[in-house]
SEDRENSE-287459 format. One record per residue (C-alpha): y, z, x. Coordinates in Angstrom, 2 decimals. Example, Ala and Ser with C-alpha at 12.3 -4.5 7.8 and 13.67 -1.06 7.14 Angstrom:
<sites>
+---------+---------+---------+
:       Y :       Z :       X :
+---------+---------+---------+
:   -4.50 :    7.80 :   12.30 :
:   -1.06 :    7.14 :   13.67 :
+---------+---------+---------+
</sites>
This chain:
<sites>
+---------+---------+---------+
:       Y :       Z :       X :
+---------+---------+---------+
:   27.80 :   13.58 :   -1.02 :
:   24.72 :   11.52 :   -2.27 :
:   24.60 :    9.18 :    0.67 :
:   24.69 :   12.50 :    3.34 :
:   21.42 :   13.51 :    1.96 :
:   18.42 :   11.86 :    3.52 :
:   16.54 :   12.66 :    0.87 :
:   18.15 :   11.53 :   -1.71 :
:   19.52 :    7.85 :    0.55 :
:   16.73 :    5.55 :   -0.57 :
:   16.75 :    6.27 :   -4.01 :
:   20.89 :    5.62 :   -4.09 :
:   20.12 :    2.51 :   -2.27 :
:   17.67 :    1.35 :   -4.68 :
:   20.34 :    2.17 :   -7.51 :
:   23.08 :    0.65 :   -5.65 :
:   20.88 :   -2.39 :   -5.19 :
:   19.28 :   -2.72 :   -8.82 :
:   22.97 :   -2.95 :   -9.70 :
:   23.93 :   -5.16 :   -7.37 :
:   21.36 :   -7.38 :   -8.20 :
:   22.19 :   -7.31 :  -12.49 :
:   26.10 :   -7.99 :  -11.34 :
:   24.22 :  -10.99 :   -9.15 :
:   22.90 :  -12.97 :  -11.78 :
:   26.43 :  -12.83 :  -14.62 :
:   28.22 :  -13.69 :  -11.12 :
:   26.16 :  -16.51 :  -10.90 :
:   26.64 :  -17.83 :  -14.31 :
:   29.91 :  -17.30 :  -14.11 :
:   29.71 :  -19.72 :  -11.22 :
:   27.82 :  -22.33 :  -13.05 :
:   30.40 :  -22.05 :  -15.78 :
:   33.56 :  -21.88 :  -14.06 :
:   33.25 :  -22.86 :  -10.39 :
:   30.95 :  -25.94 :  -11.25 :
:   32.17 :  -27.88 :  -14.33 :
:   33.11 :  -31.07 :  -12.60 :
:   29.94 :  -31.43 :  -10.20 :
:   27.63 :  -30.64 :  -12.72 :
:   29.52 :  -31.61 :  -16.15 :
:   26.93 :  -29.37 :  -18.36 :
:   28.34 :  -27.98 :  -21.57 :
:   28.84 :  -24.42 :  -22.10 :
:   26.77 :  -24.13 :  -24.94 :
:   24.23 :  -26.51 :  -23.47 :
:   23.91 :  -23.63 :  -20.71 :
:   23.42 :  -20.70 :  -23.04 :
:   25.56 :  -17.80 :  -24.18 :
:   25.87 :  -14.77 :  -21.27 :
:   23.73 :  -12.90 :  -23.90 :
:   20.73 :  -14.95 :  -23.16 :
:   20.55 :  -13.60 :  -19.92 :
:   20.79 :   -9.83 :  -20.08 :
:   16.85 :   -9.59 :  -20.21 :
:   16.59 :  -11.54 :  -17.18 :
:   19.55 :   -9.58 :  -15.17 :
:   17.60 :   -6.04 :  -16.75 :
:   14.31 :   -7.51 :  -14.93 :
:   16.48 :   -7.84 :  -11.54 :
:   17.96 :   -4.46 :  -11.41 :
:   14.15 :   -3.07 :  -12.10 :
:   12.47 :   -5.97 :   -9.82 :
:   14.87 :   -5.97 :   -6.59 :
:   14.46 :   -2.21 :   -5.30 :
:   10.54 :   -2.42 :   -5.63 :
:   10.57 :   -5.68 :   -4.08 :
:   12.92 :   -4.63 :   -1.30 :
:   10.20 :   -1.74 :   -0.91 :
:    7.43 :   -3.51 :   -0.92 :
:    8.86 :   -6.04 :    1.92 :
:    9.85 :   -2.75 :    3.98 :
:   13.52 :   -3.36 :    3.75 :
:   14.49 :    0.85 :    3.66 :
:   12.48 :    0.81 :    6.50 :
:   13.55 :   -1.74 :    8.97 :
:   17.45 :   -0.49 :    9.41 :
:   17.99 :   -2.05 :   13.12 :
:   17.47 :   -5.75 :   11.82 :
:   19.54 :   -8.61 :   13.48 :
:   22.25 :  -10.16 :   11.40 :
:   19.63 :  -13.03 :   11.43 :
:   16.85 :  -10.84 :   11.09 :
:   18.05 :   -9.34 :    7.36 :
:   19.27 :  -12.73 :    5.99 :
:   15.80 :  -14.21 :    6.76 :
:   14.19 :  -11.10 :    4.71 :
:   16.89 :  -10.84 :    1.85 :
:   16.51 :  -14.41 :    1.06 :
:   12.91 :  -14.08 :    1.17 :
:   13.51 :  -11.45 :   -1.45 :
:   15.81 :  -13.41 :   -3.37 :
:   13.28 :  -16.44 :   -3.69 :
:   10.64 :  -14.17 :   -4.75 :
:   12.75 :  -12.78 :   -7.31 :
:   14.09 :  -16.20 :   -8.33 :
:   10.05 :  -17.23 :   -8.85 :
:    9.61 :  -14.39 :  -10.73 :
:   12.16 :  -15.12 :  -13.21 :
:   11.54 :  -19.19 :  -13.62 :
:    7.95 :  -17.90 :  -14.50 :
:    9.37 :  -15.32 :  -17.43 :
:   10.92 :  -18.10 :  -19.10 :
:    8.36 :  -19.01 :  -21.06 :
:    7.89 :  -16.13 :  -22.54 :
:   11.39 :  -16.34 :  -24.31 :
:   12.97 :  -18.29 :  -27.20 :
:   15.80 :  -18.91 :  -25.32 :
:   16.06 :  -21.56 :  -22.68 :
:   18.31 :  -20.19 :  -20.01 :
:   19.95 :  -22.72 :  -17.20 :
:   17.61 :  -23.39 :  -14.29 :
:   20.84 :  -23.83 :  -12.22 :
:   22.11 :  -19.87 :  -12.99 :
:   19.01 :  -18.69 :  -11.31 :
:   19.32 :  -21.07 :   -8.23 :
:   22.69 :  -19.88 :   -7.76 :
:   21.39 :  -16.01 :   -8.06 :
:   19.34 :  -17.08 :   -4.89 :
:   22.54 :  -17.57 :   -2.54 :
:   24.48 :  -14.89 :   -4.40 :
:   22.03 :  -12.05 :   -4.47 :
:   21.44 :  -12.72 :   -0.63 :
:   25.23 :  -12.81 :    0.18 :
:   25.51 :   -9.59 :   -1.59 :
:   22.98 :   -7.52 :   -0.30 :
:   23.86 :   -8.92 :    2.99 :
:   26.95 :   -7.67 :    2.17 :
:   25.77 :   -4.41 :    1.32 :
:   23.83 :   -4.08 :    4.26 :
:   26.55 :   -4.59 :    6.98 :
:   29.08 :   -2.17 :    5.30 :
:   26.03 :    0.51 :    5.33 :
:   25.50 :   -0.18 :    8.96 :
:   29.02 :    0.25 :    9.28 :
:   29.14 :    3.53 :    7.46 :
:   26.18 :    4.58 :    9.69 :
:   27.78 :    3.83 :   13.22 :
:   30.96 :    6.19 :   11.67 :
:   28.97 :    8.88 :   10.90 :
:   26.79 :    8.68 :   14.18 :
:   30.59 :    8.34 :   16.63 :
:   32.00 :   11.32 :   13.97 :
:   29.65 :   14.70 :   14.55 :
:   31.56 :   16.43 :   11.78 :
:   29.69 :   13.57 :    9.48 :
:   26.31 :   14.30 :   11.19 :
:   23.03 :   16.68 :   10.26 :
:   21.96 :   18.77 :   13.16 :
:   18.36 :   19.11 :   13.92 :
:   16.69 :   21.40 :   16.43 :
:   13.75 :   19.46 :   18.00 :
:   10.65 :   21.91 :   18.61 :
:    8.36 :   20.02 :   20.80 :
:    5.93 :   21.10 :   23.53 :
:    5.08 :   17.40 :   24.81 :
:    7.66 :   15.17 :   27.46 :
:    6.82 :   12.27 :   24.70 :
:    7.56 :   14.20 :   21.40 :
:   10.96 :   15.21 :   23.28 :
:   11.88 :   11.80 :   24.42 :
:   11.34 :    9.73 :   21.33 :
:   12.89 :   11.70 :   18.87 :
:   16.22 :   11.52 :   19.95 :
:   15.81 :    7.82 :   20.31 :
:   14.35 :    7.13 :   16.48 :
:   17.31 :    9.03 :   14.79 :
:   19.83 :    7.06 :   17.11 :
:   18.23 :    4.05 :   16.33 :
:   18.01 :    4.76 :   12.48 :
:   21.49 :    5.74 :   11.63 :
:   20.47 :    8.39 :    9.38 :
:   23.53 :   10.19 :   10.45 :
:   20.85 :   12.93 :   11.81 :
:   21.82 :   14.17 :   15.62 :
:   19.39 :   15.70 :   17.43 :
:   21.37 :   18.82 :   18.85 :
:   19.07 :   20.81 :   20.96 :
:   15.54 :   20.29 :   22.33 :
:   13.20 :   23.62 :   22.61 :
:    9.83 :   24.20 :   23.92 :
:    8.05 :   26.82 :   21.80 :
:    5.97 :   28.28 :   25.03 :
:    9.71 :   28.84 :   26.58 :
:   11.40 :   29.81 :   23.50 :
:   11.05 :   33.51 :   21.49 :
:   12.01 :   33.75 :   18.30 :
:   14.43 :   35.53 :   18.50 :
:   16.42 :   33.11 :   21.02 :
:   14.81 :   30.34 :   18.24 :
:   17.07 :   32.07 :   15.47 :
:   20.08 :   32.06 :   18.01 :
:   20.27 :   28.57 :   18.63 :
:   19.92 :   28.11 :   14.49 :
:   23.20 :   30.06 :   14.04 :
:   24.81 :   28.33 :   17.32 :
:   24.46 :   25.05 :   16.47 :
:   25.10 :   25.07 :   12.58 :
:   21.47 :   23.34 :   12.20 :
:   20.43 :   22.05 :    8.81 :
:   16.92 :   20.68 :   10.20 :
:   14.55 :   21.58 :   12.08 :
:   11.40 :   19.42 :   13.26 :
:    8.65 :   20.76 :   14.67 :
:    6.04 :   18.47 :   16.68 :
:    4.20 :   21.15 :   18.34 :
:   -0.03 :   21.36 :   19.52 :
:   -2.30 :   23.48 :   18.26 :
:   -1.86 :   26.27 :   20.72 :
:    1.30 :   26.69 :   19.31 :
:    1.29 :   26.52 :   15.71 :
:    1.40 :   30.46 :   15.03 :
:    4.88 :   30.23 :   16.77 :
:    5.71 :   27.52 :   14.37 :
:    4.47 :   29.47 :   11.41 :
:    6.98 :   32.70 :   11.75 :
:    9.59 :   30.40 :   12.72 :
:    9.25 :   28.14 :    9.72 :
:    9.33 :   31.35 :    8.00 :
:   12.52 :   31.88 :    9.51 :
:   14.43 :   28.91 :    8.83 :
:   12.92 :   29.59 :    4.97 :
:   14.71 :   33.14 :    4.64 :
:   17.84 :   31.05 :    5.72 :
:   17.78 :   27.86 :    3.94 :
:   17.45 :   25.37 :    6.61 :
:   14.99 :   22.73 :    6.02 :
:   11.39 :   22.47 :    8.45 :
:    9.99 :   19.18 :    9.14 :
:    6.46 :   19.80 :   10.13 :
:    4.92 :   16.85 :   11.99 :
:    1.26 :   16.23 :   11.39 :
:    0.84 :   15.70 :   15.56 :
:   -1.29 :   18.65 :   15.99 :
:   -3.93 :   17.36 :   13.81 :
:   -4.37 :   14.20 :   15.80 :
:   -5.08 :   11.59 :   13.33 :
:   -5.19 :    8.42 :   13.96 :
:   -5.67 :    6.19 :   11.08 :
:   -5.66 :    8.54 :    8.05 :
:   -2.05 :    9.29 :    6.34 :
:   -0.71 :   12.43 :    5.56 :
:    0.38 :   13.25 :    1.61 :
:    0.95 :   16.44 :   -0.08 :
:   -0.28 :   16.42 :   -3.36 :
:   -0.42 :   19.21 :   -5.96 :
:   -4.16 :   20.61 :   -6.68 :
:   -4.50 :   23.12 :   -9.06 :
:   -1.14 :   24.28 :   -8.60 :
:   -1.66 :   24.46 :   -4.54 :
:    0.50 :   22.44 :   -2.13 :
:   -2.17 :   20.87 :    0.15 :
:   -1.84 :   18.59 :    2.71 :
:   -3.91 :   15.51 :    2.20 :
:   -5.35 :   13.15 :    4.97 :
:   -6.27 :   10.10 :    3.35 :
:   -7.43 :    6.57 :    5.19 :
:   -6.85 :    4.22 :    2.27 :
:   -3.62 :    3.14 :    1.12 :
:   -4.67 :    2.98 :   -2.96 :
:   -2.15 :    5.32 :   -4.94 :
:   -2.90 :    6.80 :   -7.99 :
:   -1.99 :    4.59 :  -10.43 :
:   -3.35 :    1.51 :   -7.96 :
:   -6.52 :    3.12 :   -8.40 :
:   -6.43 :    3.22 :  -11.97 :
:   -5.64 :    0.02 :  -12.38 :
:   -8.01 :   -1.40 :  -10.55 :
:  -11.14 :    0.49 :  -12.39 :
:   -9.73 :   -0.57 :  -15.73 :
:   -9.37 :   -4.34 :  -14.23 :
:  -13.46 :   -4.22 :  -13.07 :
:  -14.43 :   -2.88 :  -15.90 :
:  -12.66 :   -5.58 :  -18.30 :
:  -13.48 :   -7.90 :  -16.49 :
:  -17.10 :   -7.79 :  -15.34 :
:  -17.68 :   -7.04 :  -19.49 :
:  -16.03 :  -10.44 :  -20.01 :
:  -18.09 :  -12.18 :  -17.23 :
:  -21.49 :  -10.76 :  -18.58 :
:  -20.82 :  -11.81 :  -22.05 :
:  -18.99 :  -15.17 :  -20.79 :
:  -22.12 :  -16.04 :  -18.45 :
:  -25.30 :  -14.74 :  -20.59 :
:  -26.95 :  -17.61 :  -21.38 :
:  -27.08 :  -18.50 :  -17.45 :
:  -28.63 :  -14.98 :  -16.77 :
:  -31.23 :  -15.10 :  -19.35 :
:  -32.03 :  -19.06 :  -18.19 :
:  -32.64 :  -17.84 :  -14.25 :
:  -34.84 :  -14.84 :  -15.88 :
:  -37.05 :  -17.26 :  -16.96 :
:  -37.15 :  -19.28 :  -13.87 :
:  -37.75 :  -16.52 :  -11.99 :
:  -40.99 :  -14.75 :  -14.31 :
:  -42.32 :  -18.73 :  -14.67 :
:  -42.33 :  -18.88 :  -10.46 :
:  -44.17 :  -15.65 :   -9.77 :
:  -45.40 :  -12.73 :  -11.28 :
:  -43.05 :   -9.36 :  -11.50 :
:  -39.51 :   -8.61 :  -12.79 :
:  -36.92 :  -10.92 :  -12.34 :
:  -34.55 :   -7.98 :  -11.77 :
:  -34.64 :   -6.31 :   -8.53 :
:  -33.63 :   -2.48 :   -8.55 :
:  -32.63 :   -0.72 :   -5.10 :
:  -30.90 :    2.28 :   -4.25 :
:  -27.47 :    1.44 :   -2.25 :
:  -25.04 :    3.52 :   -0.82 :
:  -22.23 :    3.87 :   -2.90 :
:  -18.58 :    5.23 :   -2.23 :
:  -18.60 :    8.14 :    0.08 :
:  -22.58 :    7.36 :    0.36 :
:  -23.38 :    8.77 :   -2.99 :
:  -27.11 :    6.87 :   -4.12 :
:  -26.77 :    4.66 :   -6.73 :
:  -29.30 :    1.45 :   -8.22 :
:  -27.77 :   -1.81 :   -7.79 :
:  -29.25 :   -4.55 :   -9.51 :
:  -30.12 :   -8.32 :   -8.28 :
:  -32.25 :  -11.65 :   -9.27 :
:  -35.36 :  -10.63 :   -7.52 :
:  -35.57 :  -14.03 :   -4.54 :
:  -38.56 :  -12.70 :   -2.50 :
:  -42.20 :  -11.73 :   -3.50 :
:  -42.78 :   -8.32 :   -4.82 :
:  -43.88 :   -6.48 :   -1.69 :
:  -40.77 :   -7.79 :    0.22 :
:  -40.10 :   -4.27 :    1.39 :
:  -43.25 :   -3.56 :    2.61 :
:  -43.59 :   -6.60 :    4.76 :
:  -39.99 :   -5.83 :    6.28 :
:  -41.95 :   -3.28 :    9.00 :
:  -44.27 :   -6.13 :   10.12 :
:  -40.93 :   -8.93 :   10.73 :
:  -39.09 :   -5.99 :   12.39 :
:  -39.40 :   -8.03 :   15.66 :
:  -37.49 :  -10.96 :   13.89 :
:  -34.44 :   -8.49 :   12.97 :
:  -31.14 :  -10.93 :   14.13 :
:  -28.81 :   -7.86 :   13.46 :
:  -28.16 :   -4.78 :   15.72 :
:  -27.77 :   -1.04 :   14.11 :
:  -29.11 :   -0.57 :   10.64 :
:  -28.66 :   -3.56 :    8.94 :
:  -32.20 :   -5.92 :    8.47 :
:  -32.08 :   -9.96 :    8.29 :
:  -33.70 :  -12.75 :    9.74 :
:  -33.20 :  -16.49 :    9.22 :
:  -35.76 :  -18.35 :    6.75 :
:  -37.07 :  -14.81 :    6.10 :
:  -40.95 :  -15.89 :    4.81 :
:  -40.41 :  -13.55 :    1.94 :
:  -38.33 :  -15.56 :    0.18 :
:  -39.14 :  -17.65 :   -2.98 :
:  -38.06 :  -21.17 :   -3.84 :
:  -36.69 :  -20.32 :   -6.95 :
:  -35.02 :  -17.50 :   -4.76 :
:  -33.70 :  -19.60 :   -1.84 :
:  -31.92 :  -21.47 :   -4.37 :
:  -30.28 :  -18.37 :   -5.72 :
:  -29.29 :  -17.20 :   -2.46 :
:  -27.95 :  -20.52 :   -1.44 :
:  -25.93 :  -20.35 :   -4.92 :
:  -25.15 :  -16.46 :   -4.83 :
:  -26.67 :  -16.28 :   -7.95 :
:  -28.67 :  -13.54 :   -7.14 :
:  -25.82 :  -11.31 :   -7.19 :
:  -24.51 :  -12.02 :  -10.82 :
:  -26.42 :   -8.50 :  -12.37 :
:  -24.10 :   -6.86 :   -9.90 :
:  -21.75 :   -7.08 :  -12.83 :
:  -23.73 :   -4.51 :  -14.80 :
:  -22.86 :   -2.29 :  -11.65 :
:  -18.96 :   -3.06 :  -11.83 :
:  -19.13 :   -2.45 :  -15.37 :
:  -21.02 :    1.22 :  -15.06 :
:  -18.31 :    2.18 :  -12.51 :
:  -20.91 :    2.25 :   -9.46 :
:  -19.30 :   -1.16 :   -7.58 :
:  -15.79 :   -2.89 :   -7.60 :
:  -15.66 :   -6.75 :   -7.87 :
:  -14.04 :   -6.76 :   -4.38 :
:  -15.05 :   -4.55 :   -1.58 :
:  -17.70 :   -4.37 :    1.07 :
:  -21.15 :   -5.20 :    1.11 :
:  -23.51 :   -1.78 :   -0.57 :
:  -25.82 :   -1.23 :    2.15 :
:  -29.05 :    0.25 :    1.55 :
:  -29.39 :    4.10 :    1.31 :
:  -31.72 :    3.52 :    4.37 :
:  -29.57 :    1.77 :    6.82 :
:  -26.74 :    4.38 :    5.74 :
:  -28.52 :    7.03 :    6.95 :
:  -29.39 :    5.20 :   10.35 :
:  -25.91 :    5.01 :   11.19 :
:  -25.62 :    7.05 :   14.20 :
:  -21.37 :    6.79 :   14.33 :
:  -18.97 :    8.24 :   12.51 :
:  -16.95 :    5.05 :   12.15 :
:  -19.92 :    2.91 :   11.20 :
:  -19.72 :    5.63 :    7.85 :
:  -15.72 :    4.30 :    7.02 :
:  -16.98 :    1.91 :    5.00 :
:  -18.21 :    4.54 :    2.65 :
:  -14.50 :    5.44 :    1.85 :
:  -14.31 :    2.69 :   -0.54 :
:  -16.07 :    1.43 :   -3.86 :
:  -18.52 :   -1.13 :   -2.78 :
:  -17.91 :   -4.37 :   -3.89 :
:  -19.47 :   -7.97 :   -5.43 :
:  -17.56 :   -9.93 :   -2.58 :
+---------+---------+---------+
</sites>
C-alpha cells in the first residue's frame, strides 16, 4: 500500500492534497451559488460559468503541496489541533492572495466571493485531512502487524534514546524493534536478529571507530533486501547538510552549508545578469556625469580597480568611483594606528584620504554603481556580502572568518 511506504508518503500527501485543494475551490462556488443566493442575491451568470474557474482550481492543486512544503507542513506531524488550523489557514490566505493577484491576467472576471469562501473551505478540508491521517497513524502505531521494523545500530546512550522517541512521535508507522551496539554485536548475531525480528530497516548511527562494522553489515542487509539508513553522525557536522548527488555517474555524498538548490542557483545568475544589464543601460547617463566630476576634482581615473575575494576566495577586479586620492593605498600603512576595526578588515572615521567629490559618493553609495559591470560578468551577485580585499582574506587566521567565501559576493 502507497501510504505504508515512507518513501513514497509525502509525495501521496502532496497528491492527495493538490486534489483536495482543486475539489476546494468548485466546492466553494458551489457554495456561492447554491448555499448563498438569498444573502448575497448575485446572479448566476453575473458570477461566471464553473468553466471560468478551472485555471484557477489547476493553479491550486499545483500551488498547495509546494506551499504546504515550503511552510514545513510534512514536517511538523505532532501539531496541536490549534497548532495546524493556525498554519493551514495561513496557507489558505496565501493561496487565496495568490489567486486575487492572477486575475488580471485573465479575460474572465471570476467572483471575488468564490475565492473567499476557498479560504474557510480549503482549511476545513485539509484540517480534515489531517486528523483522519493522525488517526490512521495512531492505528498503525497500537497495530504492530501495520508497523515497519527497524533495528537501531547505535554505539552512543543519546543515539539509542532518541530514536525510539522521534518515530513514536512521528507516526510513521516505523517501530523501533531492537537496539544493538556494534562493539557488542558480531555479525553474525547482527544477521540473526534481521531474520528474528522480520526487519525491513535498519539505521545505523554509529562513530568512526565503528564504521568498518557498519560497512559488511550494510553489505548484509543489501544481499537480503532490507533497506540501511546510514546517519551522517560520524562525520560530525554541524552546519553543513548532507545530499547525495550523482557526479559522473558516482553516488557521492555531498556536505553542503548553503541551502541554494540547483535550479535556485540558476535562477538567481540569470536574474543578476538581466538585471544589472538593465540597470547599466537604465542609469548611464548618471555614470558618465560622476566620471566627469570625478576627473574635473583631481587628477587620475575615475574608476578604481582592486582585486577582491570572490566566491570560495577566487581573485577577481571589482570596480568602484575612485572617492580618495590616488595613493590611498599607500597611505593606509601610515593611518594603521587609526584602524576602528579588529581582524583584517581596514577603516577609520573621516579617513583624510577621502575626496569631496568622494565623500559625497560614499554618503550616496554611488561609488558602488560600476559594481554592476561585476554582477553582469558573473564575478558578484546583487545581494550578498561585502567582497573583501584579497589582502584581508588572506589575514584571516579562522576557519569560520573564511564562510563567507561560500557565497557570491554581493552589491548589498
Amino acid at each position: 500500500m502507497l501510504l505504508n511506504d515512507h518513501r513514497h508518503s509525502r509525495v501521496a500527501l502532496q497528491l492527495i492534497d493538490g486534489l483536495l485543494a482543486f475539489s476546494a475551490l468548485f466546492l466553494a462556488y458551489w457554495i456561492r451559488i447554491q448555499l448563498l443566493p438569498a444573502a448575497l442575491p448575485i446572479e448566476s451568470r453575473e458570477i461566471g460559468d464553473s468553466f471560468i474557474y478551472l485555471p484557477y482550481a489547476l493553479l491550486m492543486a499545483v500551488a498547495t503541496p509546494i506551499v504546504l512544503e515550503r511552510r514545513g507542513f510534512y514536517r511538523h506531524l505532532a501539531l496541536s489541533s490549534s497548532g495546524r488550523i493556525a498554519s493551514l489557514l495561513e496557507v489558505a490566505l496565501i493561496l487565496f492572495l495568490l489567486a486575487i493577484s492572477l486575475i488580471f491576467f485573465f479575460k474572465e472576471s471570476p467572483s471575488r466571493l468564490v475565492f473567499l469562501f476557498f479560504v474557510p473551505t480549503l482549511t476545513l478540508i485539509l484540517f480534515l485531512r489531517q486528523t483522519l491521517l493522525q488517526k490512521l497513524r495512531l492505528f498503525r502505531k497500537l497495530n504492530r502487524k501495520y508497523s515497519t521494523n527497524l533495528i537501531l545500530i547505535s554505539d552512543t546512550e543519546f543515539g539509542a534514546r532518541r530514536w525510539p522517541d522521534l518515530f513514536s512521535d512521528s507516526g510513521s508507522g516505523i517501530r523501533v524493534a531492537r537496539h544493538l551496539n556494534p562493539a557488542k554485536t558480531s555479525l553474525d548475531d547482527f544477521v540473526q536478529i534481521l531474520h528474528d525480528e522480520s526487519a525491513g530497516i535498519v539505521l545505523f548511527e554509529v562513530e568512526s571507530t565503528n564504521l568498518a562494522w557498519a560497512t559488511q553489515a550494510i553489505q548484509a542487509c543489501e544481499e537480503e533486501g532490507v533497506e540501511a539508513w546510514l546517519s551522517t553522525h560520524f562525520v560530525g557536522a554541524k552546519i553543513a547538510q548532507a545530499h547525495f548527488e550523482e557526479v559522473l555517474d558516482q553516488n557521492l555524498l555531498v556536505f553542503r552549508t548553503t541551502r541554494a538548490g540547483a535550479w535556485q542557483s540558476i535562477l538567481k545568475m540569470i536574474f543578476d545578469r538581466v538585471a544589472s544589464a538593465l540597470l547599466i543601460i537604465l542609469i548611464s547617463p548618471l555614470l558618465l556625469l560622476i566620471w566627469v566630476a570625478i576627473r574635473l576634482e583631481s587628477s587620475g581615473p575615475a574608476i578604481f580597480c582592486q582585486k577582491r575575494s570572490g566566491r570560495h576566495g577566487a581573485p577577481f577586479t571589482m570596480y568602484k568611483f575612485r572617492t580618495m586620492v590616488t595613493d590611498a593605498e599607500m597611505r593606509q600603512a601610515e593611518l594603521k594606528a587609526m584602524n576602528e576595526m579588529s581582524g583584517p578588515v581596514f577603516k577609520i572615521k573621516n579617513d583624510p584620504r577621502v575626496t569631496r567629490v568622494g565623500a559625497f559618493l560614499r554618503f550616496t553609495s554611488l561609488d558602488e554603481l560600476p559594481q554592476l559591470f561585476n554582477v553582469f560578468l558573473g564575478q558578484m551577485s546583487l545581494v550578498g556580502p561585502r567582497p573583501l580585499p584579497t589582502y584581508e582574506t588572506i589575514a584571516m587566521t579562522a576557519n569560520a572568518q573564511r564562510r563567507r567565501l561560500s557565497v557570491a559576493p554581493g552589491m548589498t
